[in-house]
C-alpha positions in Angstrom: -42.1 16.1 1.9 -40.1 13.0 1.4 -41.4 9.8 2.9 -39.1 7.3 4.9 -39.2 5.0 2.1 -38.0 7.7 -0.5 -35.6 9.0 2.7 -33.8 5.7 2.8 -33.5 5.0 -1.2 -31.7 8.5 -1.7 -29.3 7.7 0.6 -28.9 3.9 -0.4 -28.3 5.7 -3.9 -25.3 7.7 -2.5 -23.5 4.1 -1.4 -20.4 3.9 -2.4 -20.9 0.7 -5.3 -17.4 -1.1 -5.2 -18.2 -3.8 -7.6 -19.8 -1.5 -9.9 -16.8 0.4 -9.9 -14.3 -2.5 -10.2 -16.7 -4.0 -13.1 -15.4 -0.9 -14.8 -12.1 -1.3 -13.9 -11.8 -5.0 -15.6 -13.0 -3.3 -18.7 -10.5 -0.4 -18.5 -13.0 2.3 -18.1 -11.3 5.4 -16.9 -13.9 6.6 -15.0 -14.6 3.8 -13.0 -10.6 3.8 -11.8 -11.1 7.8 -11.6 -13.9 6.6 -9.2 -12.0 4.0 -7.3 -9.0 5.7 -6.9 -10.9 9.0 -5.3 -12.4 6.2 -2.8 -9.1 4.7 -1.6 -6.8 7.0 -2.3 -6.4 8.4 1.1 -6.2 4.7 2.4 -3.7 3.6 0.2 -1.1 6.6 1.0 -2.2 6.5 4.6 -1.3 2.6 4.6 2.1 3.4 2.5 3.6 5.8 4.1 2.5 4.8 7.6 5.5 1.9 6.7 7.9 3.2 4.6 7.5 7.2 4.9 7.5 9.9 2.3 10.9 9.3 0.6 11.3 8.8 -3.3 10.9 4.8 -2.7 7.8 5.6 -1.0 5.9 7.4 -3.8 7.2 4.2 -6.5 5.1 1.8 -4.3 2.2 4.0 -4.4 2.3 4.4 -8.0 3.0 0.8 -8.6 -0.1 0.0 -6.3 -2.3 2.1 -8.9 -0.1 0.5 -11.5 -1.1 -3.1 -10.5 -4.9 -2.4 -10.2 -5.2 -1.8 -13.7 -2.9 -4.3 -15.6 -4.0 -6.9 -12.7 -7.3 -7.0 -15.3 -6.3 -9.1 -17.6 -5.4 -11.9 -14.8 -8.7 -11.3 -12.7 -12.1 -12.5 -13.9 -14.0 -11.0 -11.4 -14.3 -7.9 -9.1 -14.0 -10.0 -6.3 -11.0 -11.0 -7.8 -9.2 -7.9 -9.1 -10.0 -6.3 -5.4 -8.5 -9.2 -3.7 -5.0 -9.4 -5.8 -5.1 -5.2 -4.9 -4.9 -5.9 -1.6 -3.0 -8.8 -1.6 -0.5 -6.4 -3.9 -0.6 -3.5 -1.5 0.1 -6.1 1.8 3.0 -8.2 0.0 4.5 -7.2 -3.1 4.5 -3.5 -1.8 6.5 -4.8 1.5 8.8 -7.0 -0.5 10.4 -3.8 -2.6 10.3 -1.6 0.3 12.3 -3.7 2.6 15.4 -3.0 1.6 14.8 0.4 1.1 12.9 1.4 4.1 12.7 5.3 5.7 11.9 5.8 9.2 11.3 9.1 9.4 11.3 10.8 12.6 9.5 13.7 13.8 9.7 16.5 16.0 6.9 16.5 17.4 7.7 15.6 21.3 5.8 14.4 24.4 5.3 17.7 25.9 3.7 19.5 22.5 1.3 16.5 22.2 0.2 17.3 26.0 -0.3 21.0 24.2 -2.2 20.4 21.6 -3.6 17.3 22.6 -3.4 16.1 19.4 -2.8 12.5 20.4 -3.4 11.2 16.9 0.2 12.4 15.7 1.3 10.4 18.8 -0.3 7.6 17.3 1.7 7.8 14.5 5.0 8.0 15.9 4.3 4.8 18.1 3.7 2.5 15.2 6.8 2.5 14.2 7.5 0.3 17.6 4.9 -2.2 16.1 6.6 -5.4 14.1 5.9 -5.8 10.1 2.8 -8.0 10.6 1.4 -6.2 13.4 1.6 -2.7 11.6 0.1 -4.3 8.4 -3.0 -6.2 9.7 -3.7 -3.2 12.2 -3.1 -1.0 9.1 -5.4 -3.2 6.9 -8.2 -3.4 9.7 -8.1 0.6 10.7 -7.4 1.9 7.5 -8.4 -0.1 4.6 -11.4 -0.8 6.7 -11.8 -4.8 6.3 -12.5 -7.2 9.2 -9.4 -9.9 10.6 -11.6 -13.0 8.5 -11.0 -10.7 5.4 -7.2 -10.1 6.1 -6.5 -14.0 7.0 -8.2 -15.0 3.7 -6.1 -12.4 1.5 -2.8 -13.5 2.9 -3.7 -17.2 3.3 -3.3 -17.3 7.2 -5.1 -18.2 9.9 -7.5 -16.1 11.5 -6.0 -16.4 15.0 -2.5 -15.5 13.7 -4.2 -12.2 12.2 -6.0 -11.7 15.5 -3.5 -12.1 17.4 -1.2 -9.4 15.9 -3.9 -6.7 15.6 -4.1 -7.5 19.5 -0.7 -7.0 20.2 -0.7 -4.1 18.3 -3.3 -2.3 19.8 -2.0 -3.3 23.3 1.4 -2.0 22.7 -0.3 1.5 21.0 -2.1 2.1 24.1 0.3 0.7 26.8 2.6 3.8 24.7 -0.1 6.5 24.5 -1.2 6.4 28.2 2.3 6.1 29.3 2.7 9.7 27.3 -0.5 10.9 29.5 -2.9 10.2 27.2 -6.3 10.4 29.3 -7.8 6.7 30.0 -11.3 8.4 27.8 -9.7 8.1 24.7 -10.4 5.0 23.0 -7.4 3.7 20.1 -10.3 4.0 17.5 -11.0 7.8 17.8 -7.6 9.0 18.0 -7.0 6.8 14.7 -9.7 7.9 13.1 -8.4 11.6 14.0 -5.4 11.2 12.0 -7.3 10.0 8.7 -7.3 13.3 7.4 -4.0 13.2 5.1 -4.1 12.9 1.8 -1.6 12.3 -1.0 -0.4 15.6 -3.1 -1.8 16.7 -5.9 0.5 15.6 -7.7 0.7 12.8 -7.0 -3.1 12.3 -7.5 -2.5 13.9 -11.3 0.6 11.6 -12.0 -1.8 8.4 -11.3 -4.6 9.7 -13.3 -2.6 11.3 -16.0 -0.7 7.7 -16.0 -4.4 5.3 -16.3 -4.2 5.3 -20.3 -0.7 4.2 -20.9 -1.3 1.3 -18.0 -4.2 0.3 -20.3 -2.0 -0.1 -23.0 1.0 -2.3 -20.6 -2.4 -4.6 -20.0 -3.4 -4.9 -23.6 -0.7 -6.5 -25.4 1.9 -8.2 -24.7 4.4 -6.1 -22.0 6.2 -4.7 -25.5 9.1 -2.2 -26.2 6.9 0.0 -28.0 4.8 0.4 -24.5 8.1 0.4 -22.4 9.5 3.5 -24.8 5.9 5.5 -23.3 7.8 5.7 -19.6 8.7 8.7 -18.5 12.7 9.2 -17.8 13.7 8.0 -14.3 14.6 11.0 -13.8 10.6 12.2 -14.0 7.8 12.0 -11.1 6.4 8.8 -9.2 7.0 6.6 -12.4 10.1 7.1 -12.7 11.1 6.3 -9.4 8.9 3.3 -9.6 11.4 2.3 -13.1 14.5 3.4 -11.2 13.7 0.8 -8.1 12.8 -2.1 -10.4 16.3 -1.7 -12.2 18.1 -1.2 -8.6 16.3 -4.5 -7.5 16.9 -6.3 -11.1 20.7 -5.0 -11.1 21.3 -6.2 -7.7 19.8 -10.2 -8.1 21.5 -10.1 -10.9 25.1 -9.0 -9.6 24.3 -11.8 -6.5 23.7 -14.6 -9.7 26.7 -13.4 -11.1 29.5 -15.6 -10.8 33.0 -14.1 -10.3 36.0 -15.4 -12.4 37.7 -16.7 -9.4 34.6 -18.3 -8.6 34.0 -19.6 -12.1 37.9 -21.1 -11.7 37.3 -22.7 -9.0 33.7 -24.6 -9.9 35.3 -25.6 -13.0 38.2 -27.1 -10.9 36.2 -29.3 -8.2 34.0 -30.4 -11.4 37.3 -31.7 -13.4 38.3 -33.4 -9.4 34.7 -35.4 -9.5 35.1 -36.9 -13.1 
């Protein structure tokens, strides 16, 4: 018979060590990222494509999320501090490449089926895509990441209020929606959320990101060289490639805004001769 004592040790055992695991991570240890990533996998995809959808673009910021957590080792002394430029990664960077190539996907699944099946957490889903930017992140980053309004606020540098008040609004606009639908008054936000945390990213994507981990490793090792760069798969092939092909869409288009035209260039050379 086990004892209380020995009860309570085998289950502290079974805990779920994040700093362990990111210890690992800063030295490059695959199965410490193998680890991490089977941990917040779900949560990642959940918070991805609960913003941008499913689409091609989609996929390139979850594999540039993994990408980040492993090259962002050589810039992060700590696991405190590898975790926290993660999330900052996943709640900013992430947002900046998506915006201009955002998906709102819409579904079929209509009023009258959700009264059906009473599956209110698809419902859920559909109604966030009312919810502004910062509202649908921080309610994102409480609900699904899992970390408390303090913890957002001191990732993104904001106040704590600010944060609050978003995941308020949020949460007051998702129920004002749902019980408008006929959602019964019983059902608390947090249960029907916690109903739809059930997806998970394909396979393959989950074997793209681990089959990627070693040539990441090598991006973080030396300087960002040709010789790694020639290891990327065609754009033309899986997550990384579409990851390659929206970096050059986003490099090619701040770079045709720089450009100057010839008329242009004509005409700055003429006001400059007008001033001397």
């Amino acid at each position: 018979m086990v004892g209380r004592h020995g009860a309570s040790a085998k289950v502290k055992s079974r805990r779920f060590d994040t700093e362990a695991v990111l210890k690992k991570i800063l030295k490059h240890d695959k199965e410490g990222f193998s680890s991490f990533y089977e941990r917040y996998r779900g949560r990642v995809y959940r918070f991805i494509v609960r913003q941008y959808g499913t689409s091609e673009f989609g996929k390139a910021a979850y594999y540039s999320t993994w990408r980040h957590l492993v090259v962002a080792g050589d810039s992060s002394k700590t696991p405190k501090e590898l975790k926290l430029s993660f999330f900052q990664y996943l709640g900013t960077s992430v947002g900046s490449l998506m915006s201009a190539q955002r998906t709102q996907e819409q579904t079929n699944y209509l009023p009258k089926d959700i009264e059906q099946d009473e599956n209110w957490s698809l419902a859920l889903i559909e109604h966030m895509k009312q919810l502004g930017d910062d509202q649908k992140r921080y309610f994102l980053f409480k609900h699904e990441i899992g970390i408390s309004e303090a913890a957002i606020a001191r990732t993104f540098s904001v106040k704590r209020k600010a944060v609050e008040s978003c995941i308020d609004a949020a949460e007051e606009t998702l129920k004002s929606s749902l019980h408008e639908a006929g959602m019964p008054q019983k059902l608390s936000l947090e249960k029907v959320y916690r109903e739809s945390r059930v997806v998970k990213p394909p396979h393959s994507w989950d074997k793209e990101i681990l089959e990627s981990f070693d040539m990441w490793v090598k991006q973080a090792n030396g300087p960002v060289s040709r010789a790694v760069k020639r290891e990327d798969p065609p754009s033309s092939e899986g997550i990384s490639g579409k990851w390659q092909q929206l970096r050059d869409q986003l490099k090619s288009k701040f770079t045709s805004l720089n450009r100057k035209s010839p008329a242009k260039q004509s005409r700055d050379r003429k006001l400059s001769s007008s001033h001397n």
